[in-house]
C-alpha positions as CSV (number, residue, x, y, z in Angstrom):
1,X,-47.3,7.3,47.7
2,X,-49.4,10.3,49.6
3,X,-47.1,9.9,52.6
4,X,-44.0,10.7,50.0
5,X,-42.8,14.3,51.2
6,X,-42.4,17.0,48.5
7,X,-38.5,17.5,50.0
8,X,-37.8,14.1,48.9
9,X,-38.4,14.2,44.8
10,X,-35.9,11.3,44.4
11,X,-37.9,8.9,46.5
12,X,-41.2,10.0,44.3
13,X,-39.3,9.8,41.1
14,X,-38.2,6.6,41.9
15,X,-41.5,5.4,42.9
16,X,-43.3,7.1,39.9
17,X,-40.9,4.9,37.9
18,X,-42.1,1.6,38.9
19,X,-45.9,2.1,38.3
20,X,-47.2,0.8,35.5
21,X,-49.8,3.0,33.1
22,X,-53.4,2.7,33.6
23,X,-54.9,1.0,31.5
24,X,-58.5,1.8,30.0
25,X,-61.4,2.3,32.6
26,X,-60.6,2.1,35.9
27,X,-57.2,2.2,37.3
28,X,-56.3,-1.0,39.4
29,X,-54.2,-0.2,42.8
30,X,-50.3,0.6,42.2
31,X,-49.6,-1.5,44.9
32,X,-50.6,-5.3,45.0
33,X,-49.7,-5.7,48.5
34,X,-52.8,-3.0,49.8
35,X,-55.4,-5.3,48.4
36,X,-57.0,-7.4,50.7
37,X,-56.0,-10.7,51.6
38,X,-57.2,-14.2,52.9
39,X,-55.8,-15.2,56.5
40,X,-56.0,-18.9,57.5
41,X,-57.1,-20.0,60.9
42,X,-54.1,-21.2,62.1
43,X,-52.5,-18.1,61.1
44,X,-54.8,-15.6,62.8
45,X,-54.1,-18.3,66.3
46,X,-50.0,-17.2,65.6
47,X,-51.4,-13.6,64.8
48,X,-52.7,-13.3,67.8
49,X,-49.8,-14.0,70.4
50,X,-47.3,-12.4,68.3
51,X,-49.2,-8.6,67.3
52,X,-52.2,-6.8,67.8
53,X,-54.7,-7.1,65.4
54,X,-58.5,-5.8,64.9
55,X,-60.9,-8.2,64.7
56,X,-64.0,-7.3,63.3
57,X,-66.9,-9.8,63.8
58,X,-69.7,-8.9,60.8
59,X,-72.2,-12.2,61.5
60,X,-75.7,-11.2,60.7
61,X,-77.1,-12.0,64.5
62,X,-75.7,-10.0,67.4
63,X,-77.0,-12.6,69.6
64,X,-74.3,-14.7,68.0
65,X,-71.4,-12.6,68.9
66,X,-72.9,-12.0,72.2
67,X,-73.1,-16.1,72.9
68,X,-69.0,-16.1,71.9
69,X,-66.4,-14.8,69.7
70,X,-63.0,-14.8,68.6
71,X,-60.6,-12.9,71.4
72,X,-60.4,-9.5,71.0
73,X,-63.3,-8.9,68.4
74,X,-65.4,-6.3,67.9
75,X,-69.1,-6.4,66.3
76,X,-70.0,-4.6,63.0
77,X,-73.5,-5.4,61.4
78,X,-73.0,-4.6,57.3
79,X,-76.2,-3.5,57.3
80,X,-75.6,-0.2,59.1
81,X,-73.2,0.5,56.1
82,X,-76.1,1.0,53.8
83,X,-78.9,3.0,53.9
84,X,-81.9,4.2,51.5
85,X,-80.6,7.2,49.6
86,X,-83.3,8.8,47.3
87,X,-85.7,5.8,48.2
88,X,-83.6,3.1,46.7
89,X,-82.7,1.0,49.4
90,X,-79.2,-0.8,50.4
91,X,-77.1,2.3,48.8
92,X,-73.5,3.0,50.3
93,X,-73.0,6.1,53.0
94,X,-71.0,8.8,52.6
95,X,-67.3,8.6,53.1
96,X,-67.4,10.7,56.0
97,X,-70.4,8.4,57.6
98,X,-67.9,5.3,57.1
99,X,-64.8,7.3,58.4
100,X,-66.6,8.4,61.8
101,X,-67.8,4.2,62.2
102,X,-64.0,3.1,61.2
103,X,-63.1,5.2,63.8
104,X,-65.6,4.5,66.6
105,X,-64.0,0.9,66.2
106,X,-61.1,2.1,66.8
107,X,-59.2,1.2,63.1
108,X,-56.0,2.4,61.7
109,X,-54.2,1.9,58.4
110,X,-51.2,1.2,60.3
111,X,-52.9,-2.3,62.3
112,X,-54.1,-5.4,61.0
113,X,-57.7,-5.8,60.7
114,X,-59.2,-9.6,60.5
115,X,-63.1,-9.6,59.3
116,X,-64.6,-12.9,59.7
117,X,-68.1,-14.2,59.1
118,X,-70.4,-16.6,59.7
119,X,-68.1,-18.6,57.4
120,X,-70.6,-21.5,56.3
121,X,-73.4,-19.1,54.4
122,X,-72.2,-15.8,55.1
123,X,-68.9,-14.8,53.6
124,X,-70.6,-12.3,51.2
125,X,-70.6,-9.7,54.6
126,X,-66.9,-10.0,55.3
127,X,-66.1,-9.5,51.5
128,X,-68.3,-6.5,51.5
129,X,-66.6,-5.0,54.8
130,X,-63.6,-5.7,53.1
131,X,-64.1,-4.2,49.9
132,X,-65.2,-1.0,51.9
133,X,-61.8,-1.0,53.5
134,X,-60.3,-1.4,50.6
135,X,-61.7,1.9,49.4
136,X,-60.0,3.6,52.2
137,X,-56.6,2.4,51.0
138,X,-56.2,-0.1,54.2
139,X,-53.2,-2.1,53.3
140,X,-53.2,-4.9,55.9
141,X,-56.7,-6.1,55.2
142,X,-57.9,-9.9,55.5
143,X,-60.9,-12.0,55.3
144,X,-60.7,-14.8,57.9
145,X,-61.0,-18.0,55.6
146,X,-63.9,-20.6,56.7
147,X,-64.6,-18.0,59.2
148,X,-66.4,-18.2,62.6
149,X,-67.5,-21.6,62.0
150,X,-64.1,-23.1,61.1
151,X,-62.7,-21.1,64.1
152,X,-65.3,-22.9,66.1
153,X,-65.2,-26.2,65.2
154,X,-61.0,-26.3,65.6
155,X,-61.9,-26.0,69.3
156,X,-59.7,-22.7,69.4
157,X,-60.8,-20.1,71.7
158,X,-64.2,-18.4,71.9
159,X,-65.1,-15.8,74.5
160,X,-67.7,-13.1,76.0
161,X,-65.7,-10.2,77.3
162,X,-66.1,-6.9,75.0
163,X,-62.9,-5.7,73.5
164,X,-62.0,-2.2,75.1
165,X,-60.4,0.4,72.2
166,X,-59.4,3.5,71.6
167,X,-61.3,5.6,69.3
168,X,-59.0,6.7,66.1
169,X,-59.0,9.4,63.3
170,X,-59.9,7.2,60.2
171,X,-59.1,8.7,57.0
172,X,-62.1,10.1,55.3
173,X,-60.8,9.7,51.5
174,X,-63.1,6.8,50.0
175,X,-62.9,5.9,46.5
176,X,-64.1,2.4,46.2
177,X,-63.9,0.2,43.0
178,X,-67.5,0.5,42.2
179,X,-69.7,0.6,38.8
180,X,-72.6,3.6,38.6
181,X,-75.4,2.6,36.4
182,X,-74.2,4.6,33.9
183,X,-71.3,2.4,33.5
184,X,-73.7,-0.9,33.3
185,X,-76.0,0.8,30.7
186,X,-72.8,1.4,28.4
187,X,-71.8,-2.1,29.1
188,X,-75.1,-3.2,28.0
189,X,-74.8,-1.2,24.4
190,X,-71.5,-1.4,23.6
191,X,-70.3,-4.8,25.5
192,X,-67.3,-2.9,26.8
193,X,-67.5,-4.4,29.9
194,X,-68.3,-8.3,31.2
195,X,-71.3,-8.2,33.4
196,X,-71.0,-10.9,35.8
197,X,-74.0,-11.7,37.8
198,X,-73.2,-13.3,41.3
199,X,-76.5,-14.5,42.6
200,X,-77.9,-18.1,42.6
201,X,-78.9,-19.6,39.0
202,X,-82.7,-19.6,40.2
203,X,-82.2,-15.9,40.7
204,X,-80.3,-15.6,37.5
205,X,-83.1,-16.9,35.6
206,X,-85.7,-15.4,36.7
207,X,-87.5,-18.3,38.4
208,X,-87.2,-16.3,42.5
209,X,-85.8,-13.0,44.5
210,X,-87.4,-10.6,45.5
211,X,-87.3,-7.4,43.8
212,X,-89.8,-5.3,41.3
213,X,-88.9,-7.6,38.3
214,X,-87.1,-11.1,37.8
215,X,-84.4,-12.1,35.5
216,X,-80.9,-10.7,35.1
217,X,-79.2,-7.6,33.0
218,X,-79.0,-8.4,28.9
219,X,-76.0,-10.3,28.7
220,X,-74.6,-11.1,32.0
221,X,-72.6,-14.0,32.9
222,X,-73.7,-16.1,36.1
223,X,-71.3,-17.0,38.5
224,X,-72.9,-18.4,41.8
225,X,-70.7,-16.7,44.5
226,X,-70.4,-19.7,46.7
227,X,-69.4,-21.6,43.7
228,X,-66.0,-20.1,44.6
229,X,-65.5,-22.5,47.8
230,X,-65.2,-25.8,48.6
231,X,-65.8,-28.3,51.8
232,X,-62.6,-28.3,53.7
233,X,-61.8,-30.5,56.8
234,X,-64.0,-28.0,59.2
235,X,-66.3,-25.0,57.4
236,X,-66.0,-23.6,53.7
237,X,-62.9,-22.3,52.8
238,X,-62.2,-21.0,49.0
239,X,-60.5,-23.2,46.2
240,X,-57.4,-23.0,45.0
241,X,-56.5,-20.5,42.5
242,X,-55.8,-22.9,39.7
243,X,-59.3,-24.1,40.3
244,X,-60.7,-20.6,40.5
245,X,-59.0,-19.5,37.3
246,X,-60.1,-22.3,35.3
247,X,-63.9,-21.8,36.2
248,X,-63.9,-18.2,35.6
249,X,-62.1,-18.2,31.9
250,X,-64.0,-21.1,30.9
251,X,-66.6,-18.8,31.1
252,X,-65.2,-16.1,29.6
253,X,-64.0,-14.1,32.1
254,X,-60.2,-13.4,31.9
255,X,-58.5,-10.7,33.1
256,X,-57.9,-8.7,30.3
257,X,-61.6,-7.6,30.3
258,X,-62.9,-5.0,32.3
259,X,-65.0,-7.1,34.7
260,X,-68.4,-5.5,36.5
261,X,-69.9,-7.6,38.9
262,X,-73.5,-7.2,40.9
263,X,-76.1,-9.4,42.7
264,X,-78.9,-7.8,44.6
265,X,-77.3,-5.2,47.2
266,X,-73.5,-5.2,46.5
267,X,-72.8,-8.3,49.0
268,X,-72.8,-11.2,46.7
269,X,-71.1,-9.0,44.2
270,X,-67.7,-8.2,46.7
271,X,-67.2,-12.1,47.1
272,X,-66.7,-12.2,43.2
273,X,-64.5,-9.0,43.7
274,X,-63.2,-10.5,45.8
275,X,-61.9,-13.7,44.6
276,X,-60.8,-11.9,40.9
277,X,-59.2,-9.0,42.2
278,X,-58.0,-10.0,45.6
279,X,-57.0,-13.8,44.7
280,X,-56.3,-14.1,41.0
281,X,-54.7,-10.6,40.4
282,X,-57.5,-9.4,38.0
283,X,-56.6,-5.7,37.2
284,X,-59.9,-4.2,36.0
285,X,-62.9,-5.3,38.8
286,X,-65.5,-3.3,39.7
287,X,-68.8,-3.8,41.4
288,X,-72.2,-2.2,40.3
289,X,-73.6,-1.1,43.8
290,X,-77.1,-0.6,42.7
291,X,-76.9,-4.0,41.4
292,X,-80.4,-5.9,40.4
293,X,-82.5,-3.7,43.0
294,X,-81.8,-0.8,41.2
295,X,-81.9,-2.3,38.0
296,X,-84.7,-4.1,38.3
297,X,-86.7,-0.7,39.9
298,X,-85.5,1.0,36.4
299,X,-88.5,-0.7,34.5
300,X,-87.5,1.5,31.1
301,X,-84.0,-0.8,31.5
302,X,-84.2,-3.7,29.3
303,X,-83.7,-7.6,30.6
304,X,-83.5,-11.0,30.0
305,X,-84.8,-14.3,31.7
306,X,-83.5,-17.7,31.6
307,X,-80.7,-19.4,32.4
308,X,-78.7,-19.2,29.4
309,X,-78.8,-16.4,26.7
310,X,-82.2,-15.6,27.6
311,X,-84.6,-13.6,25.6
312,X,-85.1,-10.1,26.3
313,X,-88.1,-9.3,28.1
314,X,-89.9,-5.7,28.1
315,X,-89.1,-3.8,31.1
316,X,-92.7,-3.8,33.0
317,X,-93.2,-4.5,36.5
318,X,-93.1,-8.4,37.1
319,X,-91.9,-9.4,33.3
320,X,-89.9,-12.4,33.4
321,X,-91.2,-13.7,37.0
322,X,-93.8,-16.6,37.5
């Protein structure tokens, strides 16, 4: 639509005509087609002799990449896309910070780009990078399905030579579909919102992690992440959407709700994003970036502990943890 000149005002009303209104809260994307996408292995192997296409490799070890690769890929560690902003760690960068990095590896909105992780643990990263993307408006985004390790074990092609390209001008206009805490506190009070809470059960509960307090925000739904993928032939690759649909509404979550998700640091959170928005078509998915670190550093912000509809606990330091 922002590429529409202002001499062509038939075009625009014609476009303008086929969007459909907004609903409530936050828009969804006019365009179904610019949200990311999954990309099969044997797809990317086709990909790749036919087009170019950006590969961005986002496994948590360099070393990794550095031992071998997919042909043509480039490394990005998610964690220099967060950073501590007013002492809470793990916070997003500015939209100029992302744009110069987009551009330093050399992306486009007019190419392809491929993220692929780990694949067996580690899909939360790609989902993140391409939730980020998805900010920018990149409409040919995809998330390599079973990743690096399915690649691998298919005996396609690995190598060691560092791509060479061109530095770009990445657009600089990020508005990501994200949550503030604001939006989580009115969800709390006036249950306008599903929370949905993509960490492991034990985290869930309040029985490990890591952070100032234990537990999980006052009425959130669990939905293990990795719950969303399945054993396939080679790697981890996601289910079917039937299969998808049907766990999410049994518990509750359809789409005509306005759907937050969080974990600990925004990760875990994009792979629920991920699958709902990018998979099943849900219109109204956002993800709480602050997610439980924040929370959980908040200790006025009420909670609850348990696995099912816990009890609320007070809001101290520790309250809920063993």
């Amino acid at each position: 639509m922002r590429r529409l000149k202002a001499a062509a005002p038939a075009l625009l009303l014609l476009a303008l005509g086929s969007w459909r209104p907004a609903p409530a809260g936050p828009a969804p994307r006019a365009v179904a087609a610019q949200l990311p996408r999954l990309i099969s292995t044997e797809s990317l192997a086709k990909w790749q002799m036919e087009r170019k296409v950006i590969l961005l490799d986002v496994r948590t070890d360099v070393f990794a990449y550095l031992q071998g690769h997919l042909p043509g890929a480039e490394y990005l560690n998610t964690e220099t896309l967060r950073s501590t902003v007013g002492g809470l760690p793990v916070r997003l960068l500015s939209a100029g910070a992302y744009s110069e990095l987009f551009s330093r590896l050399g992306l486009s909105l007019d190419q392809p780009v491929v993220i692929y992780s780990a694949g067996e643990t580690r899909n939360i990263d790609a989902t993140f990078v391409a939730w980020l993307l998805a900010g920018f408006d990149h409409p040919q985004v995809y998330v390599l399905d079973g990743g690096f390790f399915k690649w691998q074990l298919e005996q396609r092609p690995v190598v060691q030579p560092y791509p060479r390209l061109a530095v770009t001008r990445f657009p600089s206009a990020f508005h990501p579909e994200s949550a503030s805490l604001e939006d989580v506190e009115r969800a709390v009070r006036t249950k306008n919102a599903i929370l949905v809470d993509a960490r492991s059960p034990q985290q869930y509960a309040g029985e490990a992690g890591a952070q100032m307090r234990r537990g999980h925000i006052p009425g959130a739904i669990n939905h293990f992440w990795s719950d969303d993928l399945t054993q396939e032939g080679f790697g981890h690759v996601w289910k079917d959407s039937a299969s998808l649909a049907k766990s999410y509404e049994a518990q509750g979550v359809t789409r005509d709700k306005d759907i937050i998700a969080y974990c600990n640091s925004t990760t875990e959170a994009s792979h629920v994003h991920f699958t709902l928005r990018n998979l099943l078509g849900y219109p109204k998915v956002r993800v709480y970036v602050g997610s439980w670190t924040e929370w959980a550093e908040r200790t006025n912000l009420p909670m609850e502990s348990g696995s099912g509809k816990g009890d609320a606990v007070s809001g101290k330091p520790g309250a809920g943890s063993r």
